[in-house]
Backbone as a ProteinNet text record, in pm:
[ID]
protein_1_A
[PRIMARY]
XXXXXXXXXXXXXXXXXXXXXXXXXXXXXXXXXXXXXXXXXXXXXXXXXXXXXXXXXXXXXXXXXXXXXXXXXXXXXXXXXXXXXXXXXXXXXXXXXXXXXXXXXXXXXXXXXXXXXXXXXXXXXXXXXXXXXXXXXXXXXXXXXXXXXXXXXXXXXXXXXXXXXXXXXXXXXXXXXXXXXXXXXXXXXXXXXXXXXXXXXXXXXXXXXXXXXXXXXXXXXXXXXXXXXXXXXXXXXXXXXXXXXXXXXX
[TERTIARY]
3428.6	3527.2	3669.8	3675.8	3836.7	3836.1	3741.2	3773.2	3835.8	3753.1	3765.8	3928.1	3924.6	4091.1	4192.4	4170.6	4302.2	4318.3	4164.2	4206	4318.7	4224.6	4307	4443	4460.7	4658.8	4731.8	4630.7	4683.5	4719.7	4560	4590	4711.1	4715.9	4824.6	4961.8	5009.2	5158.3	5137.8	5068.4	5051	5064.5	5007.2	4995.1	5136.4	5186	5334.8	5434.4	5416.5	5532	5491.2	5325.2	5307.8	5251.1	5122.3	4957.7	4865.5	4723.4	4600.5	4533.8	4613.9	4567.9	4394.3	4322.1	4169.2	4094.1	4204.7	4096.5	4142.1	4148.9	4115	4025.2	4035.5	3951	3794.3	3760	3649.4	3583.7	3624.6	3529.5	3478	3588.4	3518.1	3426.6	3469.8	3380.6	3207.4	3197.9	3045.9	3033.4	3110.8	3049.7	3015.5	3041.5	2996	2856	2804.8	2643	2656.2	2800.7	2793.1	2715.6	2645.1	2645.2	2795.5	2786.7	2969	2972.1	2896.3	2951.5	2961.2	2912.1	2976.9	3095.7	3112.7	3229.5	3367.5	3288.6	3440.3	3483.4	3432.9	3432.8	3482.1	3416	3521.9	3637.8	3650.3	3783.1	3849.6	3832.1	3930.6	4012.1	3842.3	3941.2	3964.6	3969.7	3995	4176.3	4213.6	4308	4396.2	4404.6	4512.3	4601.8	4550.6	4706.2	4781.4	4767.7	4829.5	4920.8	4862	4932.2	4996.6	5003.3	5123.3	5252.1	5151.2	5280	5368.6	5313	5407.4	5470.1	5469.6	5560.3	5659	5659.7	5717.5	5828.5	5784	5867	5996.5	5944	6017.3	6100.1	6156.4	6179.4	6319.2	6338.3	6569.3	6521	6410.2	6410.5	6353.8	6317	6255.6	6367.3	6444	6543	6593.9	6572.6	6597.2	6559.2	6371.7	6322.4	6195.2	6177.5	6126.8	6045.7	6137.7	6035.3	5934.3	6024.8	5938	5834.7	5843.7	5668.5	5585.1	5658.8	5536.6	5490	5570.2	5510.8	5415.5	5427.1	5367.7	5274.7	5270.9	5185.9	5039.6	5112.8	4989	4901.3	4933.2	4866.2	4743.7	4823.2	4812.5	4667.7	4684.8	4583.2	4422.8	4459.6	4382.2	4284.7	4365.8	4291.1	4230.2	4259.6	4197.8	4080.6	4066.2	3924	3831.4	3900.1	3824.4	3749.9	3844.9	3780.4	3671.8	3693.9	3614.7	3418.3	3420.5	3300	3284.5	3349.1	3289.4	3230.2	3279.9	3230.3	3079.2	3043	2907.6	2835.5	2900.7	2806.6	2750.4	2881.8	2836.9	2793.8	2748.7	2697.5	2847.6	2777.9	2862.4	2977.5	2980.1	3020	3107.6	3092	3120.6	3261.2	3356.2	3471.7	3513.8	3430.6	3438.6	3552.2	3506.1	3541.5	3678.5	3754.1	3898.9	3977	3946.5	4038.3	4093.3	4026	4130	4269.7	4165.8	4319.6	4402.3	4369.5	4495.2	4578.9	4515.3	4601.7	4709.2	4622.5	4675.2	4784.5	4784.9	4898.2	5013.4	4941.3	5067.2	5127.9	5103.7	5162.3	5317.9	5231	5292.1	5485.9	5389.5	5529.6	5619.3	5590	5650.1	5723.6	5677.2	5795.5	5868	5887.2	5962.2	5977	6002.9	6078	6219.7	6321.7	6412.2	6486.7	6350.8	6415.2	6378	6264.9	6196.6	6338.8	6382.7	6485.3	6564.6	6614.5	6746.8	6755.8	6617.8	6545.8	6571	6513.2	6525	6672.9	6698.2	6865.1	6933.7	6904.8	6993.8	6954.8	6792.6	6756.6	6811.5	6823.2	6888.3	7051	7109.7	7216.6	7267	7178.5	7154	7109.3	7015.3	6941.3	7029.5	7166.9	7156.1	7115.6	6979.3	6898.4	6908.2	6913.3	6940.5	6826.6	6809.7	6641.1	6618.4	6457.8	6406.4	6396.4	6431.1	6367.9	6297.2	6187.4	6031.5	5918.8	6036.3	5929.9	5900.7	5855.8	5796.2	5654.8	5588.2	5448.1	5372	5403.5	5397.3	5355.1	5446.1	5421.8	5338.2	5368.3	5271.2	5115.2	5070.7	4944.8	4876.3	5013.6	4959.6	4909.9	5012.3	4949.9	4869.8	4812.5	4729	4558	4596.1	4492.5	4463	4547.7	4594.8	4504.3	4525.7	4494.7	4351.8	4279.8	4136	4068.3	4133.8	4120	4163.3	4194.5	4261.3	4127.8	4091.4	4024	3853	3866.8	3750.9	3743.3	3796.7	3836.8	3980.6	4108.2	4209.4	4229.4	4185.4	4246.2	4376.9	4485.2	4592.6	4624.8	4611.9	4627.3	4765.7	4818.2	4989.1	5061.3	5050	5096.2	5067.5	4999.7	4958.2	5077.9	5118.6	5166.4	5319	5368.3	5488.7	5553.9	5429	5483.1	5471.6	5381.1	5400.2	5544.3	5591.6	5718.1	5905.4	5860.6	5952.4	5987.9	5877.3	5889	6004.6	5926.8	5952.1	6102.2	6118.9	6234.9	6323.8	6442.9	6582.1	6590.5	6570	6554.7	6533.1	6568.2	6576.1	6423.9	6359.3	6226.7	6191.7	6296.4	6281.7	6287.9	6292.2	6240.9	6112.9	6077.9	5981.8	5884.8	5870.6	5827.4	5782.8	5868.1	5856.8	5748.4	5802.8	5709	5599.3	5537.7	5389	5357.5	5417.9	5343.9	5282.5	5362	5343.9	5217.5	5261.4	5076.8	4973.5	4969.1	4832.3	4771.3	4884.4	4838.5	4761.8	4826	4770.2	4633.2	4609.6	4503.2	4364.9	4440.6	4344.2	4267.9	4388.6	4348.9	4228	4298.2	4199	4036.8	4079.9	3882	3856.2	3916.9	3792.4	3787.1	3877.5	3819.8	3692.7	3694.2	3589.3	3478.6	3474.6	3420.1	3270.9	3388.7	3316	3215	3209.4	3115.9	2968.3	3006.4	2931.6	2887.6	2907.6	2882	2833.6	2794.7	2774.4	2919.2	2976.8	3067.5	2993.4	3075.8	3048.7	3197.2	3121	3254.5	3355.7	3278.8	3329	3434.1	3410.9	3478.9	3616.9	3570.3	3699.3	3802.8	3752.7	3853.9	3943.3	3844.8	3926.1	4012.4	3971.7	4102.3	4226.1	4152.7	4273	4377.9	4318.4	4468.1	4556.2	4414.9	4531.2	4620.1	4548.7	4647.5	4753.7	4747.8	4855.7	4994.4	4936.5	5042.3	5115.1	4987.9	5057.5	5161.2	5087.6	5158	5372.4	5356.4	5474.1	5546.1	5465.4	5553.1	5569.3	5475.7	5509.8	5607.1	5617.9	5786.5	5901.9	5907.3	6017.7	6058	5962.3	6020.2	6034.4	5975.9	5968.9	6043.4	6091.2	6288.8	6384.4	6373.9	6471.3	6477.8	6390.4	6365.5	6485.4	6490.8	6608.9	6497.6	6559.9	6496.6	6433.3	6483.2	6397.2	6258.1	6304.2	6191.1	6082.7	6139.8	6001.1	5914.1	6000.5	5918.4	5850.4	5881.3	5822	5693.7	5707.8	5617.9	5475.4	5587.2	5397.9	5349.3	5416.9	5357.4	5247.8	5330.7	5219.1	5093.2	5115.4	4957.2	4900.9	4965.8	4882.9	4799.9	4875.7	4782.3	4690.3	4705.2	4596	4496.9	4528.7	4421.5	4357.3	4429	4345	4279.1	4320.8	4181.3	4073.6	4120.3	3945.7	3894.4	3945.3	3865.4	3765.8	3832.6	3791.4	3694.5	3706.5	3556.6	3436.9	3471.3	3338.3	3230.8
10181.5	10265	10225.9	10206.6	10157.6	9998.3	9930.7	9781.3	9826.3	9947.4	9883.7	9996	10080.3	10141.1	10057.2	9955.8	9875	9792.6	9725.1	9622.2	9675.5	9801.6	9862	9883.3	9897.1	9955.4	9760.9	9669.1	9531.7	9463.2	9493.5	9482.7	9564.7	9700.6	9739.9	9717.5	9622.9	9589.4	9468.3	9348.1	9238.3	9242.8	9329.4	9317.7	9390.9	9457.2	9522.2	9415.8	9326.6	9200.6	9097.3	9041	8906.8	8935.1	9018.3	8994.9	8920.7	8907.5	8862.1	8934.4	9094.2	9164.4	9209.8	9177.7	9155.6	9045.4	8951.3	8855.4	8908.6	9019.4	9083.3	9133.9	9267.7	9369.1	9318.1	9249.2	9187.8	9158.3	9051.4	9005.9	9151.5	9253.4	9366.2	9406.5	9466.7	9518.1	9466.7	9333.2	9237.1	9263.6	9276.6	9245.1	9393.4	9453.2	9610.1	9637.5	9542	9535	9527.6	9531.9	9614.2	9482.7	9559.5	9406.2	9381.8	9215.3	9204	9266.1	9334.8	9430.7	9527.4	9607.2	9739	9688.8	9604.9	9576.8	9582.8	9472.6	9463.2	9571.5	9663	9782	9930.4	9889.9	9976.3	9935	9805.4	9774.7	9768.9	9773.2	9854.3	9956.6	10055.9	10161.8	10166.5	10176.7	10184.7	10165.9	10093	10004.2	10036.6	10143.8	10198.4	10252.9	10352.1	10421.1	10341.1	10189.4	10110.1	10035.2	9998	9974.2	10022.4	10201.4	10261.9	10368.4	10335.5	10333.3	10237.5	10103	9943.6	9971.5	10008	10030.7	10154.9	10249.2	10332.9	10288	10215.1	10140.2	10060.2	10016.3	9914.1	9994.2	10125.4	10152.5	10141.4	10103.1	10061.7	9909.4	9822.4	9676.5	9685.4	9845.2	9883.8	9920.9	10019.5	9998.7	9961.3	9936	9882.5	9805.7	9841.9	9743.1	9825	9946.1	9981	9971.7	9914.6	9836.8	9702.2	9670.1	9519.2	9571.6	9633.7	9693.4	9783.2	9837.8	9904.6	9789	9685.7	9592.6	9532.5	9460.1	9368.8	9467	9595.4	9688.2	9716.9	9654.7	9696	9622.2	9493.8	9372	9371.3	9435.6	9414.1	9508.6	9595.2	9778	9661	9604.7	9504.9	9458.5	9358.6	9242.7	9269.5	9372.7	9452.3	9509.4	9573	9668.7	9513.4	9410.3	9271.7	9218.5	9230.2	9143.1	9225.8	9349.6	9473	9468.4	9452.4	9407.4	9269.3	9210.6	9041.3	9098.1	9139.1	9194	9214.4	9293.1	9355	9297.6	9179.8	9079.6	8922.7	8881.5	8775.9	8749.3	8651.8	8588.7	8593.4	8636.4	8663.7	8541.6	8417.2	8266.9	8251.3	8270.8	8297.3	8225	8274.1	8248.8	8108.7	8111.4	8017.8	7886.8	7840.5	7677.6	7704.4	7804.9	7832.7	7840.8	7994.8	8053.6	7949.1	7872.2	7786.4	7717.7	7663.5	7560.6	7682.5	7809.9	7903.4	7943.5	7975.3	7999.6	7871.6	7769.2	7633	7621.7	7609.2	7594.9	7673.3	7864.2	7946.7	7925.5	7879.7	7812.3	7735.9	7651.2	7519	7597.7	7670.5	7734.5	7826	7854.5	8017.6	7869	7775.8	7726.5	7610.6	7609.8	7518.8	7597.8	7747	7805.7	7777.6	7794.1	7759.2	7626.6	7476.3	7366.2	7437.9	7485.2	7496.7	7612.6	7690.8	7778.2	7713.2	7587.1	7526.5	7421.9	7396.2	7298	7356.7	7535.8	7601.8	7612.2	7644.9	7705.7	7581.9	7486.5	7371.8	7314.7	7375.7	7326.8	7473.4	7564	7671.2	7635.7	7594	7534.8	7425.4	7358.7	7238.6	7304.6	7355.7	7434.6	7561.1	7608.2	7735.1	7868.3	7829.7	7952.1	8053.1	8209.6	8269.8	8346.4	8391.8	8405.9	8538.7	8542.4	8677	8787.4	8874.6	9038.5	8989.8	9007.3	9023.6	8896.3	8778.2	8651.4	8642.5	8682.6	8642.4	8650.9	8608.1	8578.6	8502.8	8422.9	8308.8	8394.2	8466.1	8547.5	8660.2	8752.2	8809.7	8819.7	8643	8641.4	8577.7	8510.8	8457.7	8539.3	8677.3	8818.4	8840.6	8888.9	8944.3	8855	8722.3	8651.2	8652.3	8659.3	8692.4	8819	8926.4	9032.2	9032.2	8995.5	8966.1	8905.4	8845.6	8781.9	8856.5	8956.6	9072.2	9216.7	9203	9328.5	9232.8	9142.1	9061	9078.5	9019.5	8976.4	9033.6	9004.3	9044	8939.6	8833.4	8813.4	8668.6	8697.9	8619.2	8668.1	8762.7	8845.8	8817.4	8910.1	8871.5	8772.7	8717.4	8550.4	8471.2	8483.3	8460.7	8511.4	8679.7	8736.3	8714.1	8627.2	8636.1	8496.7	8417.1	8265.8	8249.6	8324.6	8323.9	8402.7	8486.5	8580.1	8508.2	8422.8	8313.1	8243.2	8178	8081.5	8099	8244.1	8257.2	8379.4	8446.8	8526.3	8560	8537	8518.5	8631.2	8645.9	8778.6	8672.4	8813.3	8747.4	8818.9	8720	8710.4	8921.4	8961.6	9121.9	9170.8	9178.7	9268.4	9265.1	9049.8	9052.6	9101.5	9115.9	9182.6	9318.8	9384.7	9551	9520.9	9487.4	9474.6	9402.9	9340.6	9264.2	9397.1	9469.8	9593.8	9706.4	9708.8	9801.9	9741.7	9638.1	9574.3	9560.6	9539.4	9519.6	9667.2	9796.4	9925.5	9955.8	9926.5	9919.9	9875.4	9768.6	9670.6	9729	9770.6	9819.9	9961.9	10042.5	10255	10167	10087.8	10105.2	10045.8	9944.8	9865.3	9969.3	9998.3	10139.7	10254.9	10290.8	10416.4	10333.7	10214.5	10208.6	10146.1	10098.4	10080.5	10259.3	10336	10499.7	10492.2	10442.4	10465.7	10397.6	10277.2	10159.4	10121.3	10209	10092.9	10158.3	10137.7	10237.8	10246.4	10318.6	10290.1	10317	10266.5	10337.6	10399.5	10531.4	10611.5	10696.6	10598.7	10661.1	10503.9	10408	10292.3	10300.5	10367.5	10387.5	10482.8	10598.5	10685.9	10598.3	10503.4	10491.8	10364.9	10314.8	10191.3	10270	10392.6	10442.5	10541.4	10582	10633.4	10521.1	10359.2	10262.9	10229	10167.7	10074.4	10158.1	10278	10404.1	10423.4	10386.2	10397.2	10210.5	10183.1	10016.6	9956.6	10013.4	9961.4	10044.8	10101.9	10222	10127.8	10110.1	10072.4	9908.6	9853.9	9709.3	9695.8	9750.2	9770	9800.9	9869.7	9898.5	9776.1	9701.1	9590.2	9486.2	9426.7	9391.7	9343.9	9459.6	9486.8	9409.1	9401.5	9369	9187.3	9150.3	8995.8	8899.7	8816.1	8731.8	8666.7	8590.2	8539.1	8409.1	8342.1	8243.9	8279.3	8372.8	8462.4	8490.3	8551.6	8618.1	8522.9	8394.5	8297.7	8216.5	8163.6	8119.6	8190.5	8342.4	8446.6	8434.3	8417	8413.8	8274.8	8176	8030.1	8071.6	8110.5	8103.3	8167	8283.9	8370.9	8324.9	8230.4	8188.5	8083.7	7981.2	7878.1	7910.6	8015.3	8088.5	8134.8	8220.1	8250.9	8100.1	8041.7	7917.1	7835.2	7834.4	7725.8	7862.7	7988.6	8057.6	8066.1	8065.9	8030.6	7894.8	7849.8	7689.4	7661.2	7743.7	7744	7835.8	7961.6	8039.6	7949.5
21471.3	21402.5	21442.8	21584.5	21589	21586	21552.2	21496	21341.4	21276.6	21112.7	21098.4	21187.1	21136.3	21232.1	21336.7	21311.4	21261.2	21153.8	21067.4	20997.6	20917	20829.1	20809.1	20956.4	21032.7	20975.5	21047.8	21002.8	20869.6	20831.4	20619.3	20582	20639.1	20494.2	20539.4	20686.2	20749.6	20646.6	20682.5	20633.7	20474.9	20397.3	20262	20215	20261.3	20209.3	20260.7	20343	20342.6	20249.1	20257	20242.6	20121.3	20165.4	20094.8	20203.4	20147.3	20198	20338.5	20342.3	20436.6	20443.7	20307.5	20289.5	20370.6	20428.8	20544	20667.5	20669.8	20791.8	20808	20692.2	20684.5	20636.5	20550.5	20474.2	20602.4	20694.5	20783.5	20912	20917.6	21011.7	20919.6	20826.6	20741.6	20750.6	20721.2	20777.7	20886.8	20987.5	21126.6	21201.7	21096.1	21125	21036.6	20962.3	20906.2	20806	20694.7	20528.6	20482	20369.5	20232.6	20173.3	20117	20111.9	19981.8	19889.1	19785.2	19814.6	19890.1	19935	20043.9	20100.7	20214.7	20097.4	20010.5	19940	19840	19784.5	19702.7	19830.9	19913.7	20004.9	20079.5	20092.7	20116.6	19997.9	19889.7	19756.1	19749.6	19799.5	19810.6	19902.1	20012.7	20133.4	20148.4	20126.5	20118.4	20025.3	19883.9	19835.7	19872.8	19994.5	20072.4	20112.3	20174.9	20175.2	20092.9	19939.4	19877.4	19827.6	19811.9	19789.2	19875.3	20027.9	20096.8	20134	20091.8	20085.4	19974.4	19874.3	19730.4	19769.2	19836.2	19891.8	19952.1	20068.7	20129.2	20087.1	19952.7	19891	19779.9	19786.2	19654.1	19626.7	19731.2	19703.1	19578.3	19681.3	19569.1	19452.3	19399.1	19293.3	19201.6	19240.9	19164.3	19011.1	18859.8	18804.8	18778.4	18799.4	18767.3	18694.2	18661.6	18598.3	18482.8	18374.2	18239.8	18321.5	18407.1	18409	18531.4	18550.1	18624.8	18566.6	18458.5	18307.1	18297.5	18229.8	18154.7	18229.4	18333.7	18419.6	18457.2	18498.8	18558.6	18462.6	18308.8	18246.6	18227.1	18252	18250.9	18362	18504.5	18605	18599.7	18505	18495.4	18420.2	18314.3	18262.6	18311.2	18389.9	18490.7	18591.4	18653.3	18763.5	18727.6	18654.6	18560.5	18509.4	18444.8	18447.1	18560.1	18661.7	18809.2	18868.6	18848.7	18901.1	18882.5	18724	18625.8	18710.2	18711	18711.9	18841.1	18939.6	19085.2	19053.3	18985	19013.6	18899.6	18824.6	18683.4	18773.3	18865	18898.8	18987.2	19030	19181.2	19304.7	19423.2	19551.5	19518.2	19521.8	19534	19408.6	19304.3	19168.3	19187.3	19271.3	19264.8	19381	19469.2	19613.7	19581.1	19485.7	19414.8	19380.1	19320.8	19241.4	19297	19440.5	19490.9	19540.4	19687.4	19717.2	19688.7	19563	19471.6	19400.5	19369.6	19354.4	19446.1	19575.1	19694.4	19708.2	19740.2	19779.8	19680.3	19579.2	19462.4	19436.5	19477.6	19509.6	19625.9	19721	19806.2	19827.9	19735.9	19704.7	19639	19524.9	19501.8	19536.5	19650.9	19759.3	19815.9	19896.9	19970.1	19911.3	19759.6	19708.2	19614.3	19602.7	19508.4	19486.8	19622.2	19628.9	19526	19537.8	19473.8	19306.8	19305.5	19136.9	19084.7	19149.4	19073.5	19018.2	19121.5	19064.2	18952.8	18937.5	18869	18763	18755.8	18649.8	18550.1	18655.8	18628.2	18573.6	18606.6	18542.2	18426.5	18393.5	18247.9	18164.1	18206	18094.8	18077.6	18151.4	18169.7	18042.5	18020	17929	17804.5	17792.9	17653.8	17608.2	17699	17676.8	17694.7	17728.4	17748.4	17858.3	17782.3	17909.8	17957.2	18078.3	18179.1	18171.7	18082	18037.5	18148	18130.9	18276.1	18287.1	18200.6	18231.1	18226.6	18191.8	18269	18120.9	18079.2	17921.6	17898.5	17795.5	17798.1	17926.9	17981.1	18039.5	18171.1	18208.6	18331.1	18301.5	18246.7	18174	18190.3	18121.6	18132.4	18229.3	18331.9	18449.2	18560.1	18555.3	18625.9	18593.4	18474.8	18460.6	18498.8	18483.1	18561.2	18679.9	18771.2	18892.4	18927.7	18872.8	18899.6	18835.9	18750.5	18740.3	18857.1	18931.4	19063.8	19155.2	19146.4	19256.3	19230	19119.2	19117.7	19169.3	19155.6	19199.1	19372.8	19420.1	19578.9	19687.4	19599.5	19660.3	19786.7	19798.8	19946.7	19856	19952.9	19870.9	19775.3	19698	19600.2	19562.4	19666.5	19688	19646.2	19760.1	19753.8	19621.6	19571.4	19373.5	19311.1	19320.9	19269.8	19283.9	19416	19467.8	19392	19393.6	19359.8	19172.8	19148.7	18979.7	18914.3	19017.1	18982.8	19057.9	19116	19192.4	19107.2	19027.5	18952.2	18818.7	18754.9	18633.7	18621.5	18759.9	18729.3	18829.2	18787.6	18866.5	18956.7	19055.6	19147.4	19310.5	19381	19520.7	19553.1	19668.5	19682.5	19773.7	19822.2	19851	19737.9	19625.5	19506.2	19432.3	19401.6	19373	19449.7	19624.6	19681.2	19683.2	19586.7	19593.5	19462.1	19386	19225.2	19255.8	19388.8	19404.3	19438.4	19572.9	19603.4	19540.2	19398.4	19293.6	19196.5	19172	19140.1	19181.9	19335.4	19414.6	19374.8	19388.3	19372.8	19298.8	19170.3	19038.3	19036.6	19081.1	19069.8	19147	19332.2	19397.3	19312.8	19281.7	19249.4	19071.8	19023.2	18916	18924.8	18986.6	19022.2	19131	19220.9	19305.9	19214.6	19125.4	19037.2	18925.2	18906.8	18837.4	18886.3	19027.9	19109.3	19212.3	19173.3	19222	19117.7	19019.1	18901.6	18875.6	18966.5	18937.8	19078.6	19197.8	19336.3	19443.3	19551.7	19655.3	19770.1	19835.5	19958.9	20053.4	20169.3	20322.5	20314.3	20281.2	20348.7	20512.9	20556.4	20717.5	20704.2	20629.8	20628.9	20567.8	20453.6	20312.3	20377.5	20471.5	20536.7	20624.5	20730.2	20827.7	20825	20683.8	20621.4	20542.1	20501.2	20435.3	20519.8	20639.1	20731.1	20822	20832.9	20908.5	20766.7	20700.1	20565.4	20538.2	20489.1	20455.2	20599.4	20719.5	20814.1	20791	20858.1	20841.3	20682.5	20552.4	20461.5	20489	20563.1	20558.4	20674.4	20806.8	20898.4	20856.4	20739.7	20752.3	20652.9	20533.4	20452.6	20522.2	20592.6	20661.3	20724.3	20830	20897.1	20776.7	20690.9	20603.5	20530.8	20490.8	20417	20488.4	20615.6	20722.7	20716.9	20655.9	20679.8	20566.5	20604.5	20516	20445.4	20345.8	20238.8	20292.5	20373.9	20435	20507.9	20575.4	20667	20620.4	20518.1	20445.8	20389	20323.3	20256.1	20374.4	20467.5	20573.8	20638.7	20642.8	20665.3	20605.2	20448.9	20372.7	20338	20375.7	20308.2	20464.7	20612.1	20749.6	20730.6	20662.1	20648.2	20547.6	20468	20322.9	20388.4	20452.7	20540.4	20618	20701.4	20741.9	20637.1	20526.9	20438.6	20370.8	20351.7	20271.5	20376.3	20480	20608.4	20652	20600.8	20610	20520.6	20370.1	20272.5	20242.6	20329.4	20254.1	20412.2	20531.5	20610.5	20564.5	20460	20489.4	20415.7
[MASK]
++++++++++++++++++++++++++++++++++++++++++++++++++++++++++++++++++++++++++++++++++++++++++++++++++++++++++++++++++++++++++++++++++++++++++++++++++++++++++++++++++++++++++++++++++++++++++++++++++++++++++++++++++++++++++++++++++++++++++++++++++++++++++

């Protein structure tokens, strides 16, 4: 019990800065006996107070950003209820082969956002073109893929979410931050509500992830906020490398 509520306290600091606070929790979860479909359906829910006391946290970088987290949020409501089904249609492994090269690739673009912006900015420069709120289609349906893969698994979740929104919209990396937190939410409250319907929990598990994640997502925004824009990006390319050399051992 106090292995799986300080994962929990860890996932929801980690996931309100970075994301991929699920390769924490996932592996206590096993090593406390679960099958990994009930591990991972209760680290779903388990793990919402977290994601919306990390959105809490963040609500100065929320700010004025309202339409573009309806919009994106609904995508986000979508794909999540998608990944959720695939959970309990497909084989455990189903995904093993992808995630990697998605992590690995969001990666790629969290620490060369910096060059890809300017890259950007200098072809609108040339064309004219001036840079949509809401990312456009393009982003759009790249979230919402994202998040079919979030209501599936969640680990890197984030970091997907940080580098597809880097790419495509002019914002400093502490806002897109607040608007990942507001999606993971989304993503987590809807596959565990449709998850209660369809799955078994351990609920002595789901409680005691949901009073660490709910403190941790609170105390890890706060420090969080405080980080410079290098920091933070350095922060999550470190835990992304970490998440992608344990993906690519299990």
């Amino acid at each position: 019990m106090a292995a799986v509520f300080t994962a929990g306290v860890g996932a929801g600091a980690i996931n309100s800065v970075v994301g991929s606070g699920t390769l924490i929790t996932f592996p206590v979860l096993l090593a406390t006996g679960l099958p990994p479909v009930t591990a991972t359906v209760s680290n779903a829910l388990g793990l919402i107070p977290g994601s919306i006391s990390g959105a809490i946290g963040y609500r100065e970088e929320l700010r004025g950003q309202r339409r573009r987290v309806l919009k994106l949020g609904s995508g986000a409501l979508v794909g999540g209820l998608a990944g959720a089904t695939l959970l309990l249609m497909l084989p455990a492994d189903a995904f093993e082969t992808i995630v990697p090269v998605l992590v690995g690739l969001a990666l790629l673009l969290v620490a060369f956002q910096p060059q890809i912006g300017r890259l950007v900015q200098r072809r609108r420069a040339r064309t004219g073109a001036s840079p949509r709120r809401d990312g456009g289609p393009l982003l759009f349906g790249g979230l919402t893929l994202a998040s079919v893969y979030g209501g599936y698994f969640t680990a890197a979740q984030g970091i997907i979410y940080l580098s597809l929104m880097g790419m495509l919209l002019d914002e400093p990396l502490q806002r897109l931050n607040g608007v990942k937190n507001v999606l993971a939410a989304v993503v987590n409250t809807f596959a565990a509500l449709f998850f209660l319907f369809a799955a078994d929990f351990e609920w002595t598990a789901v409680g005691l992830l949901a009073v660490g994640s709910g403190l941790g997502g609170y105390v890890g925004a706060k420090v969080g906020r405080r980080f410079s824009p290098a920091v933070l990006r350095t922060l999550v390319v470190t835990v992304g490398t970490v998440a992608l050399v344990q993906l690519l051992l299990r």
